[in-house]
C-alpha positions as CSV (number, residue, x, y, z in Angstrom):
1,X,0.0,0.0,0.0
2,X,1.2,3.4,-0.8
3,X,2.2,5.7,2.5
4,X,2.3,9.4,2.5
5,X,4.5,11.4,4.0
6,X,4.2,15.2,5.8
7,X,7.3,17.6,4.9
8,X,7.1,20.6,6.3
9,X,9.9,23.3,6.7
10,X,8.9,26.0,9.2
11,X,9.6,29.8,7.7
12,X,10.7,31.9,11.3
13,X,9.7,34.5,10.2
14,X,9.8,36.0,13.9
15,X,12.4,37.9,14.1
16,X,14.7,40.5,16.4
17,X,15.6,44.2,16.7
18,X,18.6,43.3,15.2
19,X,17.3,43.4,11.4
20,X,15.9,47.3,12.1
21,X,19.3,47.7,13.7
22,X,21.0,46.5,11.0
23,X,18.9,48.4,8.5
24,X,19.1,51.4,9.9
25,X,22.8,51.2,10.9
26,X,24.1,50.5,7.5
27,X,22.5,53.3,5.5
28,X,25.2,55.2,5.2
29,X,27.6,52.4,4.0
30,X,28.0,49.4,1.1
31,X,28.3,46.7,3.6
32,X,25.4,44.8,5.9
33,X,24.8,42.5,8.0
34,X,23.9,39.0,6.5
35,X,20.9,37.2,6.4
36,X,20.4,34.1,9.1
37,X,21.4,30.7,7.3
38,X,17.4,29.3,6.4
39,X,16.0,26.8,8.6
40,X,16.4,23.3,8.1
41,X,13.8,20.8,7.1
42,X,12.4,18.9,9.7
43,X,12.2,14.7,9.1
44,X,9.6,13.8,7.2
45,X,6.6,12.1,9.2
46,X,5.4,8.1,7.6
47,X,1.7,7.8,7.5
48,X,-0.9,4.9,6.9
49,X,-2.9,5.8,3.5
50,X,-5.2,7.8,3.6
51,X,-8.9,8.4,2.2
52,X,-9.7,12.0,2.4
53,X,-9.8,13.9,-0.7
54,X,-10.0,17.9,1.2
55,X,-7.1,20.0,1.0
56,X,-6.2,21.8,4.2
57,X,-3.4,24.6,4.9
58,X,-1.6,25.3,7.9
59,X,0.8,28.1,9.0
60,X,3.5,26.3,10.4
61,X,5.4,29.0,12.0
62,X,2.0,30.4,13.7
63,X,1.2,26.5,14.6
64,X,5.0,26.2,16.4
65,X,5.1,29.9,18.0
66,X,1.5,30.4,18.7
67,X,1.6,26.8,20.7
68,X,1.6,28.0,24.6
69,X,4.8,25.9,24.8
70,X,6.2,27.9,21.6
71,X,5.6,30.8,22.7
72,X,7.0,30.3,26.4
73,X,10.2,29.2,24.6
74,X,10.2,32.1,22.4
75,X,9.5,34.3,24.6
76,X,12.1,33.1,27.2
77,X,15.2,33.6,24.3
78,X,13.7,37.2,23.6
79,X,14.1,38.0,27.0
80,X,17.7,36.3,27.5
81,X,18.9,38.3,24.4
82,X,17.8,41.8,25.6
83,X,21.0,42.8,26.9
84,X,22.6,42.1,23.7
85,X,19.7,44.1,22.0
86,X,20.6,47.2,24.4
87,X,24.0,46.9,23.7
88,X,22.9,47.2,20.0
89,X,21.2,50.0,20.5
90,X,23.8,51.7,22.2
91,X,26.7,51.3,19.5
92,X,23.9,52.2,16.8
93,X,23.4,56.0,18.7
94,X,27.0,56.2,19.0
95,X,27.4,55.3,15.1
96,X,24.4,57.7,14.2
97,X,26.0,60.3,16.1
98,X,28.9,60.2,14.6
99,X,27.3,60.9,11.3
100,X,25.4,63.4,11.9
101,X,28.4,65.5,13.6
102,X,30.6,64.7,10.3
103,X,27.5,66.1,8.2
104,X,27.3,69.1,10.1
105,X,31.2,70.1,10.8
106,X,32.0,68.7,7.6
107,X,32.5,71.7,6.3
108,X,34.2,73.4,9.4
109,X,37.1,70.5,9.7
110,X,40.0,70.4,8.5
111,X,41.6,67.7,6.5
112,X,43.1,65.8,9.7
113,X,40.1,65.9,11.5
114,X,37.9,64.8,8.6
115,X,40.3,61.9,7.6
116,X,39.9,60.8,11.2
117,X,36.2,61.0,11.9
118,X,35.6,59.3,8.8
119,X,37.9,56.4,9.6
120,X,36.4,56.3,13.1
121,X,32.7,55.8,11.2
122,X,33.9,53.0,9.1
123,X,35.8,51.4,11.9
124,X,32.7,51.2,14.1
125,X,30.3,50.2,11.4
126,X,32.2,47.0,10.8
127,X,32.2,46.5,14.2
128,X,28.5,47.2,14.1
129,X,27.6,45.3,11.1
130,X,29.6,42.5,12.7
131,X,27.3,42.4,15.9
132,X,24.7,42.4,14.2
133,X,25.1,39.5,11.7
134,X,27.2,37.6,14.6
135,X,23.5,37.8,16.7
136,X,21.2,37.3,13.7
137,X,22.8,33.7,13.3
138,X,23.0,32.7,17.3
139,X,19.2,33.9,17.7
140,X,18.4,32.3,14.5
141,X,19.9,29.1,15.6
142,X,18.2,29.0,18.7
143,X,15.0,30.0,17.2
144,X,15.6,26.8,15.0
145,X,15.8,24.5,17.6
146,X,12.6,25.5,19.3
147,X,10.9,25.3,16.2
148,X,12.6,22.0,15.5
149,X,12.2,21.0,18.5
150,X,7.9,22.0,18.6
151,X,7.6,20.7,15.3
152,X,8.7,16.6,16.2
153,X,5.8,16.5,18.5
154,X,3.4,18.8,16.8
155,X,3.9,16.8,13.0
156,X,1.9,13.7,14.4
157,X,-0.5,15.5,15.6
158,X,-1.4,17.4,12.0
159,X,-1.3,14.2,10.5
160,X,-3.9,12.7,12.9
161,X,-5.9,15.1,12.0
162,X,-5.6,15.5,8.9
163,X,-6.9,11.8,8.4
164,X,-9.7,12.4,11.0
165,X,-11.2,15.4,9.0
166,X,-10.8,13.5,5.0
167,X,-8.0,15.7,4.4
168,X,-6.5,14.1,1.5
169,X,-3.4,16.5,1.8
170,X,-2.3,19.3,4.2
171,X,0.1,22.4,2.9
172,X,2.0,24.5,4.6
173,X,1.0,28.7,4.2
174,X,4.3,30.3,5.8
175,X,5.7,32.1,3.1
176,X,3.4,34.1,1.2
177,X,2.7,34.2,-2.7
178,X,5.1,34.4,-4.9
179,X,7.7,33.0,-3.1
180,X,5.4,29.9,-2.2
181,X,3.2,28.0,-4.8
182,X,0.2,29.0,-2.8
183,X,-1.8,32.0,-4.2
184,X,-5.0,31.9,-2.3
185,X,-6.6,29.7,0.6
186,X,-9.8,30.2,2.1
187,X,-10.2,30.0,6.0
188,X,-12.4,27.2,6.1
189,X,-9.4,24.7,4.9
190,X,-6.8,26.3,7.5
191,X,-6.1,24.0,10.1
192,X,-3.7,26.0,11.9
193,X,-6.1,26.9,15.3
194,X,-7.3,23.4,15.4
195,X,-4.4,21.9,15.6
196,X,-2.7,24.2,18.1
197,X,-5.4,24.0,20.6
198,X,-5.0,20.5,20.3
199,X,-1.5,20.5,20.8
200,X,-2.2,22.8,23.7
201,X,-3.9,20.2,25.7
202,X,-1.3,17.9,24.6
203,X,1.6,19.3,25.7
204,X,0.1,20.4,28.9
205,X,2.0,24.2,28.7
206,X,-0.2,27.0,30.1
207,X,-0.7,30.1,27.7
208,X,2.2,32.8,28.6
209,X,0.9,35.1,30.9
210,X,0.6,38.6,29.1
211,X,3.2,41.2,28.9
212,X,3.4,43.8,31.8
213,X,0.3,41.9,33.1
214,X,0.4,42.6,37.1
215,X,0.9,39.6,39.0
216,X,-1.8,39.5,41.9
217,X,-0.7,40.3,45.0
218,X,-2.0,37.3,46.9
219,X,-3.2,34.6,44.5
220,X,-5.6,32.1,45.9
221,X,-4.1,28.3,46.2
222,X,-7.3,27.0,44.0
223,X,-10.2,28.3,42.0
224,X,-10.8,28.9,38.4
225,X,-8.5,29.6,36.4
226,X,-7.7,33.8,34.6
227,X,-8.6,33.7,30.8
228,X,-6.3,33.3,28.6
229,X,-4.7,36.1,26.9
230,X,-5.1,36.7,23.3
231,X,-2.0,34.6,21.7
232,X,0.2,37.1,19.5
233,X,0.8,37.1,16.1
234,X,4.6,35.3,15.6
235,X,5.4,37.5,12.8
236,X,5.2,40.8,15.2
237,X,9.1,41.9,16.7
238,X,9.3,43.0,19.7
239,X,9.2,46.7,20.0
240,X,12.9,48.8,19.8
């Protein structure tokens, strides 16, 4: 009998302040930071055949990082890079300082001082540009293996129900139109909420408590549970 098999490659398309850094820090000069190296794809999951003839979508990268236990990873690496995001920040004022004093006193300096404030932008840009790439590819990496990680347990589960619901084939949505073979998909094929609730109750991982939510003062030791907050969109960076 003939099996079918699920490959899916999860686009993270979350991403840090490091790219708006980057962007921003290299406008005055040729070089940039690099990309991140793209994700690899994870092993392909063996099924039984199956008999459905529907075609469902799914957002793999919302399905991993919009997953309570997805998110609580995510959230956790966000949070241990913020000092390296300061830093960031800091050499890019520094940098942007720098330029904006040479195109003011440009003028007003004499060759010397020119010739040195001009080296002393280019030195610190490829210092900067450096940083930046250099923390593009840890995150990235570490981004992967949550998502690689999410993915192992979560690709069962999509199959499952895939062949519960007479899906005859599932795709994945992550990157958009042109730069996927998918042009259009109506909502009533997507899968993607289905399957992480049920991968929620799976996995057993509460939903992230909301950012800058205040923590009761004195919770009770039982009782029902607060509502979970609204899960975030994984494309959205984290504000500069």
């Amino acid at each position: 009998m003939k099996s079918n098999s699920l490959r899916v490659l999860p686009v993270l398309a979350v991403t840090l302040t490091f790219s708006a850094l980057a962007q921003t820090g290299s406008a005055a000069t040729p070089s940039g930071p690099g990309t991140a190296p793209a994700p690899a794809a994870s092993a392909p999951v063996t099924t039984g055949p199956g008999t459905g003839t529907k075609v469902g979508t799914i957002n793999i990268t919302e399905a991993i990082f919009g997953s309570n236990e997805g998110r609580r990873d995510l959230e956790a690496l966000q949070k241990k890079y913020d000092p390296k995001t300061a830093e960031l920040k800091s050499q890019n004022e520094e940098l942007e300082g720098l330029k904006k004093q040479m195109s003011t006193q440009e003028g007003k300096l004499n060759d010397d001082a020119l010739a040195t404030l001009k080296k002393q932008i280019e030195s610190k840009q490829k210092l900067f540009d450096r940083s930046v790439q250099d923390a593009q590819e840890e995150f990235g990496g570490q981004q992967q293996e949550i998502a690689n990680r999410v993915l192992q347990k979560m690709a069962p589960m999509i199959v499952k129900y895939a062949q519960d619901n007479g899906f005859g084939m599932v795709v994945d949505t992550s990157k958009p139109w042109p730069q996927s073979n998918i042009l259009w998909w109506g909502e009533s094929v997507d899968i993607t909420k289905a399957v992480v609730d049920a991968y929620n109750v799976q996995s057993g991982v509460p939903a992230p408590a909301a950012p800058g939510a205040a923590k009761p003062a004195a919770p009770k030791p039982s009782g029902a549970g607060a509502a979970k907050p609204t899960t975030p969109k994984p494309t959205t960076p984290p504000s500069q």
